[in-house]
C-alpha positions in Angstrom: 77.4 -6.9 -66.9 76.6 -9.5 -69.7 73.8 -11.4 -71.0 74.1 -14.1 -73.1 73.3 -15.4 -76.7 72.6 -18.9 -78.8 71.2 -18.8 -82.2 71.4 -21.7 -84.5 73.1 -24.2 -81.8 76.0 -20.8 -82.2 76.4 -19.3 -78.4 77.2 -16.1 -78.2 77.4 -14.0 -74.8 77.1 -10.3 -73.8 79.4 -9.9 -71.3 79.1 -6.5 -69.7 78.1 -8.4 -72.9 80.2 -11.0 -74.3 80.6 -13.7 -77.0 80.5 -17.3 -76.0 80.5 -20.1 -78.0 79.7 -23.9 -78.4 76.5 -23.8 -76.1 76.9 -27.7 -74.1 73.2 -27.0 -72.5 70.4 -29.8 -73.0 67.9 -28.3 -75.0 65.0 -27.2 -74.0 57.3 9.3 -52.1 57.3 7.3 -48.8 55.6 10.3 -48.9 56.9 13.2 -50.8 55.3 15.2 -47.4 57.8 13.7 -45.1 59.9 16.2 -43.2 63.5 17.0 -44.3 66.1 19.5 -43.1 68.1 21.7 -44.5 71.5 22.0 -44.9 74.5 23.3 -46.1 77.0 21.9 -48.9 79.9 20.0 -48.1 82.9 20.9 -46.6 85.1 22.1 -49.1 87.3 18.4 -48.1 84.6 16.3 -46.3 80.8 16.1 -45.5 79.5 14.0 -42.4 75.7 16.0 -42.6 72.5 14.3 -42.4 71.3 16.5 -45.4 67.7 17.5 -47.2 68.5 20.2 -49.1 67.7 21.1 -52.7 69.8 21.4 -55.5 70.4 24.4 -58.2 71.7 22.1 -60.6 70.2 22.5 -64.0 68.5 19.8 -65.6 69.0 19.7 -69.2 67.7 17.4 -72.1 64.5 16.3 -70.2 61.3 16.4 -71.5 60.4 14.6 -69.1 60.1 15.4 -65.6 61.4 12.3 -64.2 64.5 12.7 -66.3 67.7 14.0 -64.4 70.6 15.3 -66.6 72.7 18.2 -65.0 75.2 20.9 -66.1 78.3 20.3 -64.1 82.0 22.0 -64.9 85.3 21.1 -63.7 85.3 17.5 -63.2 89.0 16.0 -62.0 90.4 13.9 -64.3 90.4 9.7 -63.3 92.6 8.8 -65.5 94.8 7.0 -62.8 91.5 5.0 -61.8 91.5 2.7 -65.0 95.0 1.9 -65.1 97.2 -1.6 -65.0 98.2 -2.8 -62.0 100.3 -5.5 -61.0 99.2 -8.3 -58.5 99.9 -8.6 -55.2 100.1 -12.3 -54.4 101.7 -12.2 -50.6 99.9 -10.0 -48.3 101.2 -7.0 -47.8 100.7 -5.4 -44.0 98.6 -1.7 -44.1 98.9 1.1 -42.1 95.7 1.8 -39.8 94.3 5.3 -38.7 91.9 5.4 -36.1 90.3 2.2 -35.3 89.3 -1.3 -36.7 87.0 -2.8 -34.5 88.2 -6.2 -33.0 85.2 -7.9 -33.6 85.2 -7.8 -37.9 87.2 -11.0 -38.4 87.3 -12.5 -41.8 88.2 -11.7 -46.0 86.4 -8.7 -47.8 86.9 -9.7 -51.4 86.4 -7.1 -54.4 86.2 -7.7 -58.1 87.0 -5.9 -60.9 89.5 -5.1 -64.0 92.9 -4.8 -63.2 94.5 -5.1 -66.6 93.6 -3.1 -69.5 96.5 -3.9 -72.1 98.0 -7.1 -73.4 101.3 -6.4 -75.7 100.9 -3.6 -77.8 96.8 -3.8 -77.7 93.9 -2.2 -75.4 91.0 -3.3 -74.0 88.1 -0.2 -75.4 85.5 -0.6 -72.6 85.7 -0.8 -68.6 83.6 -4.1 -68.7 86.6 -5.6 -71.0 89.8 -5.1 -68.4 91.1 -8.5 -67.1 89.4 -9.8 -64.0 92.0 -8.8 -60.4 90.8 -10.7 -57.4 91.2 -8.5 -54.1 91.5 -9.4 -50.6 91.3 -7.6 -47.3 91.8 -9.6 -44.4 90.9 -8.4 -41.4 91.5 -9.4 -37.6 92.0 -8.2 -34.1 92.1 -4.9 -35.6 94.9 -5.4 -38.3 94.3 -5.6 -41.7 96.7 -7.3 -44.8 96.1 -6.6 -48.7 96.7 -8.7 -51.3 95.3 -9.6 -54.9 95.8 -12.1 -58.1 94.9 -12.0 -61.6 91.9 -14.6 -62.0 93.9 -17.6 -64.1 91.3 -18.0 -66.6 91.9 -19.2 -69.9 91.0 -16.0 -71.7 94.1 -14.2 -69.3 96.4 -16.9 -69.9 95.6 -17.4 -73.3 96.2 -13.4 -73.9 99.5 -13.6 -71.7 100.6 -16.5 -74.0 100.4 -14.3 -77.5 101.2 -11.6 -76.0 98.3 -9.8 -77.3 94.0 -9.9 -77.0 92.9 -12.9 -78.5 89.3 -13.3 -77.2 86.7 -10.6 -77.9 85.2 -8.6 -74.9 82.3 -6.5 -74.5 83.2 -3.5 -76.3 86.8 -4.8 -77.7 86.8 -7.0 -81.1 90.1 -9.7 -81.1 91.3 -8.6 -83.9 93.3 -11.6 -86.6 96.8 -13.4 -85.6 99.2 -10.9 -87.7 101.1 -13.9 -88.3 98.8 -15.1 -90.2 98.7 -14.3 -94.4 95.9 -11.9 -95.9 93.9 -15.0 -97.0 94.5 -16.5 -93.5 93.0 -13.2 -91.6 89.9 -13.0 -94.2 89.1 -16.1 -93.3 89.1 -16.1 -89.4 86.4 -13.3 -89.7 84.0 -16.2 -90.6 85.2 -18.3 -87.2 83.2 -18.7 -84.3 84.8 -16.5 -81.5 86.3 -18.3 -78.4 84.2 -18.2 -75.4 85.5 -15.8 -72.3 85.2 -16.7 -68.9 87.1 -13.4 -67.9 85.0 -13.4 -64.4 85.8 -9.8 -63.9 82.0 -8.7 -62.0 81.9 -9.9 -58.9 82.2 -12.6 -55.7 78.9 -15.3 -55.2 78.2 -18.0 -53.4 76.4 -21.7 -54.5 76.1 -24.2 -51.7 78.9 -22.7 -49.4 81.8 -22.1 -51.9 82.9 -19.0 -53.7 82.8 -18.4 -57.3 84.0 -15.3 -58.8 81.3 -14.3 -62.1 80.5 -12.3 -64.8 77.2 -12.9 -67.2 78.2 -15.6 -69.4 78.2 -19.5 -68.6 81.5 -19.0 -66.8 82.0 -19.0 -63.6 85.4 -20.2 -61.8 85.7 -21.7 -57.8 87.8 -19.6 -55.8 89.9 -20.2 -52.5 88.7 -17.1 -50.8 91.9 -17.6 -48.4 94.6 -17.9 -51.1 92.6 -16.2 -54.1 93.9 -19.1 -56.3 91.8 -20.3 -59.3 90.1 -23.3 -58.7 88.2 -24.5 -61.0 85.9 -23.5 -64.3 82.5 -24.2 -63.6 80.1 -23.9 -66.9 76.1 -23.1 -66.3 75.6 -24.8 -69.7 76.5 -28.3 -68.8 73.8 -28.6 -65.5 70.9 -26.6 -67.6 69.9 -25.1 -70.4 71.0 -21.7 -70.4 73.6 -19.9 -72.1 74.9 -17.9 -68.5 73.6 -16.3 -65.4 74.0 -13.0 -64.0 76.9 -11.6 -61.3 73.5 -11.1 -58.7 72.5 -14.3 -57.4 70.0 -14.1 -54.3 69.9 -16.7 -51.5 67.0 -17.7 -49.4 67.4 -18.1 -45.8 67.6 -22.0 -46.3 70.4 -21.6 -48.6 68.8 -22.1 -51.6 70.2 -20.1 -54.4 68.1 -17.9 -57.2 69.4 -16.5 -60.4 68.5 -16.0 -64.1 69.9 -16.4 -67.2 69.1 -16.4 -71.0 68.3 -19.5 -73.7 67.6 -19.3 -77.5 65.7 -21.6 -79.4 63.9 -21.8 -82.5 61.2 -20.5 -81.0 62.9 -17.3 -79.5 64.5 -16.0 -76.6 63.6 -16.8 -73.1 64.5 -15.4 -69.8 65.2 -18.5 -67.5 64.6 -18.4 -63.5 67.2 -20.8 -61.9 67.1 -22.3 -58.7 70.6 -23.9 -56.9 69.7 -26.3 -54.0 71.6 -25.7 -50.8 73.8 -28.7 -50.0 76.0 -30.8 -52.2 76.0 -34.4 -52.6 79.2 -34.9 -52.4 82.6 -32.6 -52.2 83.3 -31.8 -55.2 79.5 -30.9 -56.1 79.0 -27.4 -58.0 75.9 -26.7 -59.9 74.7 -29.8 -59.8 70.6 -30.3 -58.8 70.6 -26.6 -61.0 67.1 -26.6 -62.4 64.8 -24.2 -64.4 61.6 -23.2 -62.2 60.3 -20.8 -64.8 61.1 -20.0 -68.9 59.4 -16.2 -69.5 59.6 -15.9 -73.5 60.6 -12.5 -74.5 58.5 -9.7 -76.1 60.6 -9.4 -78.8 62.3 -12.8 -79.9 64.6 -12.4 -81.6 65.8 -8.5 -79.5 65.4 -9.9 -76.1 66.4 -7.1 -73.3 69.8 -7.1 -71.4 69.5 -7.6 -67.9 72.1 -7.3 -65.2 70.2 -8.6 -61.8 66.5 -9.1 -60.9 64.4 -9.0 -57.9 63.2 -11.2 -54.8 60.7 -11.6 -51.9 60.0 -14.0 -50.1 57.3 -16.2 -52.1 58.5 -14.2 -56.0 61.1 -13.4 -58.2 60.3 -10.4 -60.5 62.1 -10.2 -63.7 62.1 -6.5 -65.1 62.2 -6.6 -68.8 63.6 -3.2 -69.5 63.6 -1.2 -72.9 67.9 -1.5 -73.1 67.8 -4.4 -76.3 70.0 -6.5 -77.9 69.7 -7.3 -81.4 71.2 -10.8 -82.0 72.3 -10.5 -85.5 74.0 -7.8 -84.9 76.0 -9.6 -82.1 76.3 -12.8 -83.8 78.2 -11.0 -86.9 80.0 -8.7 -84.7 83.6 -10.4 -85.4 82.7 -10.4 -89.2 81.7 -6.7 -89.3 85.3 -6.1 -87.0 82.5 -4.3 -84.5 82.3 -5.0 -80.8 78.7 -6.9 -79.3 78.5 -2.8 -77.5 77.7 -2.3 -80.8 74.2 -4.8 -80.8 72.6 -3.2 -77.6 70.8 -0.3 -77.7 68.2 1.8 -76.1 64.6 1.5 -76.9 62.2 4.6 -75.6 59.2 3.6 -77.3 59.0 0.5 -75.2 57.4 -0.1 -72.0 59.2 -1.9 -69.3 57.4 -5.2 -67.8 57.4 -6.3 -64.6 57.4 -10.5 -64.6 56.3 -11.8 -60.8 57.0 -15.5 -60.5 55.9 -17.7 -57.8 59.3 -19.3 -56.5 57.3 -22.4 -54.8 55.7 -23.5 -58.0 57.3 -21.5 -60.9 54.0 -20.1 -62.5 54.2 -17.2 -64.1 51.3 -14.2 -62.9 48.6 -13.5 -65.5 49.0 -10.1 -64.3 51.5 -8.1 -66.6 52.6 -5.3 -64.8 53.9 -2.3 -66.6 55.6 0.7 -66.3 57.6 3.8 -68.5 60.8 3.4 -70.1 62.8 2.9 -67.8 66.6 1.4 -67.3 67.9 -0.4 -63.9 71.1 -2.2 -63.1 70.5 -3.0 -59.6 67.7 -3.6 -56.9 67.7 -2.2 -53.9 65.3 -4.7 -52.0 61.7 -6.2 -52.5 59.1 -8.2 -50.0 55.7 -8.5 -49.3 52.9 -6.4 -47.5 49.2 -6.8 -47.0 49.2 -8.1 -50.7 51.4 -5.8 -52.2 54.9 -6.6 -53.3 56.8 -3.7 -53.1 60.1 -3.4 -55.0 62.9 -1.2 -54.6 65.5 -0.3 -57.2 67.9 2.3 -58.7 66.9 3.7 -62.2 67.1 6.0 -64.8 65.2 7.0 -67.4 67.7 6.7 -70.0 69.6 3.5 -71.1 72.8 4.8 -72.5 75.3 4.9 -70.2 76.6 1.9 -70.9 78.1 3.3 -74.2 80.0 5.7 -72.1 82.3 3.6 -70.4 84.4 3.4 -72.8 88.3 3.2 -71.6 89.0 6.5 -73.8 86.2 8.5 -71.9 87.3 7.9 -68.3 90.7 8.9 -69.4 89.3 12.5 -70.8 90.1 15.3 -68.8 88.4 19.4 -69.0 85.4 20.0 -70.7 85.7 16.7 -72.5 84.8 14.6 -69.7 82.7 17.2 -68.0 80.6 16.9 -71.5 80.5 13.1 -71.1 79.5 13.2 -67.5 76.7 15.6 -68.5 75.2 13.4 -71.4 74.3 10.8 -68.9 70.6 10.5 -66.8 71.1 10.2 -63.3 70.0 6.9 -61.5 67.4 7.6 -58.3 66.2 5.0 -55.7 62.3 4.4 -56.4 59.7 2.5 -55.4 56.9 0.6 -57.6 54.2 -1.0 -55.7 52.3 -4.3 -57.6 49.1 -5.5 -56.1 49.3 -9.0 -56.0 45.6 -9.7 -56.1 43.4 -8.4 -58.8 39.9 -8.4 -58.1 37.8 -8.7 -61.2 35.0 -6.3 -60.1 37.3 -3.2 -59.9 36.7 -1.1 -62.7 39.4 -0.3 -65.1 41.2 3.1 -64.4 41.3 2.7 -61.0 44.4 3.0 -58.6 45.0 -0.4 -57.0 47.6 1.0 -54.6 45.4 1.8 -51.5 48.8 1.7 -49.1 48.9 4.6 -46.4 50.8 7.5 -47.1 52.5 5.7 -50.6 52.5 8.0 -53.6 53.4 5.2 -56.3 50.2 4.5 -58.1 48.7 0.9 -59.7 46.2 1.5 -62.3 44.0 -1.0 -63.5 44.0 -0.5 -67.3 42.6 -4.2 -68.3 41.1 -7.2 -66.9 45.0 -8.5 -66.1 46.6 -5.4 -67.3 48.3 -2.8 -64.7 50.4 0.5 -65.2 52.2 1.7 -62.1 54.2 4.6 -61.6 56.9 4.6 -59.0 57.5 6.7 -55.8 60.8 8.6 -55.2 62.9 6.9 -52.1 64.7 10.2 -51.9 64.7 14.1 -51.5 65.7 16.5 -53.5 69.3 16.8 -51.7 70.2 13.5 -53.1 70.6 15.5 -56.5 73.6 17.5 -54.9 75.0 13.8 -55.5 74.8 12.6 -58.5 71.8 10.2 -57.7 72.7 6.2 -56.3 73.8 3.6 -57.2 75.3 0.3 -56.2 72.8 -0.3 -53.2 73.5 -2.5 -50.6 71.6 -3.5 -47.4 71.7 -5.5 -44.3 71.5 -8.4 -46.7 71.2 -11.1 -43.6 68.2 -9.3 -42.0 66.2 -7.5 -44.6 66.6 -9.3 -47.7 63.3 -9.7 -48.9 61.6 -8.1 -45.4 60.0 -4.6 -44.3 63.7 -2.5 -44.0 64.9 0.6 -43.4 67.8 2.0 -44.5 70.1 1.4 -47.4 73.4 2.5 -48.7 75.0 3.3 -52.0 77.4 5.3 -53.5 76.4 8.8 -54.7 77.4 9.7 -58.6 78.7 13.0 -59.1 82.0 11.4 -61.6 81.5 8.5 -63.8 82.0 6.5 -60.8 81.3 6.8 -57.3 82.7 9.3 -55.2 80.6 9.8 -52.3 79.1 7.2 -49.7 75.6 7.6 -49.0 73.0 6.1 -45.7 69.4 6.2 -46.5 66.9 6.2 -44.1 63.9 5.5 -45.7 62.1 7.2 -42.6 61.5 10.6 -43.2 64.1 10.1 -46.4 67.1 11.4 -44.5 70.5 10.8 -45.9 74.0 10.9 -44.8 76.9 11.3 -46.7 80.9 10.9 -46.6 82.6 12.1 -49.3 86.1 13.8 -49.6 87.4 15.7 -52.4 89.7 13.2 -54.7 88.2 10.2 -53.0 86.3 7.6 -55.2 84.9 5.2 -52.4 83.6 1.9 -54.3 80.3 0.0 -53.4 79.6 0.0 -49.2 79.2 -3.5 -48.3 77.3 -3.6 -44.8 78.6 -6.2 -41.9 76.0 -6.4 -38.9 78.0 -6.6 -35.5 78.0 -9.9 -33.3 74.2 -10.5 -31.9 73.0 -7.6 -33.8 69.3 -6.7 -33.1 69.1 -3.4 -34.8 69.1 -3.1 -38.4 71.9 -0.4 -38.8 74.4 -1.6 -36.0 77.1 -3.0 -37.8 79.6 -1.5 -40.3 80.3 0.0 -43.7 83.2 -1.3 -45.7 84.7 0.3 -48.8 87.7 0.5 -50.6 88.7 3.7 -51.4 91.3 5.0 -54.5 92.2 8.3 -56.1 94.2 9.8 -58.9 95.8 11.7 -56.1 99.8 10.1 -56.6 100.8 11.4 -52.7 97.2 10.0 -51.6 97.0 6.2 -50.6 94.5 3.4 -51.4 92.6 2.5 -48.0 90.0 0.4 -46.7 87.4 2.6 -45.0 85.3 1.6 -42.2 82.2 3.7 -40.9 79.9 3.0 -38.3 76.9 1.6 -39.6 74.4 3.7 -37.1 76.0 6.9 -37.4 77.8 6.3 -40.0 80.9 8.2 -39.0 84.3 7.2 -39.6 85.8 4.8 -37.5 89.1 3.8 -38.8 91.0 3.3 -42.3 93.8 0.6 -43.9 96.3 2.1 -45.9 97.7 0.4 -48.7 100.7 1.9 -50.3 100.2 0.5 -53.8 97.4 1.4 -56.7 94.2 -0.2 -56.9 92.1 0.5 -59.7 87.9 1.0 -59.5 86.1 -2.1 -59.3 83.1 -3.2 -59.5 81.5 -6.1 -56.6 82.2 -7.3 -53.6 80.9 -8.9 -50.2 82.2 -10.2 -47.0 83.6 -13.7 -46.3 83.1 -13.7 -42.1 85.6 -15.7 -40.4 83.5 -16.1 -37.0 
């Protein structure tokens, strides 16, 4: 949740927008007709229903019709979601109800914040929390817990002074105390420290595991022992100042990501490219190179990104209307304000849809465009009969950022209802870009000639297109909260035809619902129990799988609830019922990513 920042040979990084600094780098709907069903609302403890029904939420603040606010009341209080925890460095046995199937064998790892005070001081935002390492290890239908602070140098460095000494995204370090007047004045006018508080989520480069944020810090970890390996920085293989927490890997192994540079000649969006194998052992990032450099719109405001798309032949890079103004950001510690304070929503922008060829890194004439829109996380993209057709989760509204502040999740009553309600709802949609313009097709003509799709391409220029998305959803889905945090089969459909996805639905300022799409017909099912705040599904095909949904569904599940336990929940991936759970009988807080590490 960061993006990154170097201005004057000064780097500074957005981590869930962060400062970094001392930049190393060389230079350089389905239709809207389809059938649904009816049905009722949830149990008043669970819901299992593969549910259509419409919603008598209001929708408030929208001018728009697109726009999804609502006017809910009587939100529980989370407060017990965001709070310290210590680590758990042995495993620890759990307690299993129902069944595990034998078959799962290996380490689901999570990510997230785990620590939210040093000494006497507090972290302000979520994104800021110190980065706890989780593991559930699962076998022969027994499952072990354990977790460790990530060692990085921004934890230990905190630990040793007892207090927060390295800036975060929405938290400013504020001057050593023992320090004079004169002393404090001055350190104002220092460059910050860099953080490499990893805190986002688990990837992989060339068959090891890093644990990552957005800046250009990453560290190695031993997905066995959770120990801290080794700091890896982006900066010293290429010329960018970070990468982001949603790598995607081709089928060959090769590794995709992007991150920012800035130059005297602006910002640029970089598309990287990891090769597969290593060279030797103790090979990280090396062979890294740049296939493509998109320069911004806006130089010196680039856009804030958290993850981008893939097919098989492109990468699209969405350049969305959320901005960061780099002066504010790079005078952040003088002006005592955090970098939350330099990104901002900007309606009167379009967003821009930037298709790359991943073979030879050119850049489409095309420019693709589309509303205001904000996004966070794609669902899936590929190609068909010359249309690339992305899938994503968005809102119209890039705020909600500045709502996760540490204060706000703690609110309880019509406080936190009020906060809840201020935010737009993220939806699953569908754009559709043609990928071959021909010249003799007038302008203001819909290029989209797909069967049964209701998003729309329109020609407005010789190289100039507009689309408008489709909804992948039906009205039920507003019951929910909207989606977010989609996974699929990753294995199978990344980048393929696909049909069904998962998510967790949004109706608290974090998940607390699990959701199957099926994109056929638009059906979806839910789980969701009351005081349950399940974290992002993360899918795990069965042995010799042939069927896209046979597999299963893990999650991690917390709540406020004291008597109630932390357990790992697994569903069936087809039916998506509940199959079996691991207790845990200590706190977890809400993270953030995950994936699965198979042992087979």
């Amino acid at each position: 949740m960061v993006c990154d920042l170097v201005l004057h040979k000064h780097h500074v990084t957005l981590k869930d927008l962060f400062i970094s600094a001392g930049s190393r780098g060389r230079q350089g709907s389905l239709s809207k007709t389809a059938s649904t069903q009816q049905a009722g609302k949830l149990a008043s403890m669970s819901s299992m229903n593969r549910l259509n029904s419409s919603t008598g939420w209001k929708k408030t603040r929208s001018n728009n019709k697109d726009q999804h606010f609502t006017n809910v009341h009587g939100l529980p209080c989370i407060e017990n979601l965001v709070c310290s925890v210590d680590e758990t460095t042995e495993p620890i046995t759990t307690t299993i109800t129902g069944n595990i199937p034998s078959w799962i064998k290996g380490n689901f790892l999570r990510n997230g914040p785990g620590k939210f005070e040093i000494g006497r001081s507090s972290f302000n935002h979520w994104f800021d929390g110190m980065a706890l390492l989780h593991q559930f290890h699962i076998e022969d239908g027994k499952v072990t817990y354990m977790s460790r602070f990530l060692n990085s140098d921004c934890y230990s460095a905190n630990l040793e002074h007892n207090r927060i000494i390295m800036s975060e995204f929405g938290t400013v370090a504020m001057p050593d105390p023992c320090k004079n007047f004169f002393q404090r004045f001055l350190s104002r006018f220092e460059l910050p420290k860099p953080t490499d508080n990893a805190n986002v989520s688990f990837v992989q480069y060339k068959g090891d595991y890093y644990v990552s944020t957005e800046t250009n810090f990453m560290h190695k970890i031993d997905p066995v022992t959770l120990e801290t390996k080794e700091k890896v920085d982006w900066s010293k293989f290429i010329a960018v100042n970070g990468a982001t927490a949603h790598p995607h890997v081709d089928a060959d192994g090769t590794t995709y990501n992007m991150g920012n540079s800035y130059t005297s000649k602006g910002a640029f969006y970089n598309i990287i490219m990891v090769p597969p194998n290593k060279v030797d052992q103790k090979d990280t990032l090396e062979g890294a190179t740049v296939v493509c450099s998109i320069p911004s719109e806006d130089k010196s405001k680039p856009s804030y990104y958290h993850s981008f798309a893939v097919s098989e032949n492109y990468v699209v890079f969405i350049e969305q209307p959320i901005k960061m103004d780099l002066l504010k950001i790079v005078t952040s510690k003088l002006r005592g304000k955090g970098i939350s304070e330099g990104v901002y929503w900007d309606p009167k922008r379009n967003t821009v849809f930037h298709v790359v060829n991943k073979r030879t890194g050119k850049l489409s004439l095309v420019k693709y465009s589309a509303k205001p829109l904000s996004t966070f996380h794609q669902i899936n993209c590929y190609e068909e009969n010359g249309f690339l057709i992305m899938d994503m989760c968005c809102s119209d509204d890039g705020q909600a950022i500045n709502n996760y502040m540490i204060q706000n999740l703690k609110k309880s009553g019509d406080a936190l209802d009020e906060i809840y309600n201020t935010m737009c709802r993220v939806f699953p949609r569908r754009f559709v870009l043609p990928l071959n313009m021909d010249s003799d097709i007038p302008c203001g003509q819909n290029l989209n000639t797909r069967f049964n799709s209701t998003a729309t391409a329109i020609k407005t220029d010789k190289n100039k297109v507009f689309c408008t998305h489709e909804d992948l959803h039906g009205d039920d889905l507003h019951e929910y909260g909207g989606l977010e945090f989609p996974q699929i089969n990753y294995s199978m459909c990344n980048s393929h035809h696909y049909r069904y996805f998962y998510g967790c639905g949004f109706r608290h300022l974090v998940g607390d619902s699990l959701i199957k799409m099926d994109l056929q017909g638009k059906q979806i099912t839910v789980w969701k129990h009351a005081d349950m705040y399940p974290s992002e599904p993360i899918f795990v095909p069965s042995p010799g799988a042939v069927e896209e949904d046979d597999g299963v569904i893990l999650s991690v599940v917390i709540t406020p609830n004291q008597d109630k336990s932390t357990f790992l929940l697994v569903l069936d991936g087809k039916t998506f019922e509940e199959l079996g759970r691991a207790e845990v009988p200590i706190n977890i807080p809400y993270g953030f990513h995950g994936t699965f590490q198979n042992g087979h």
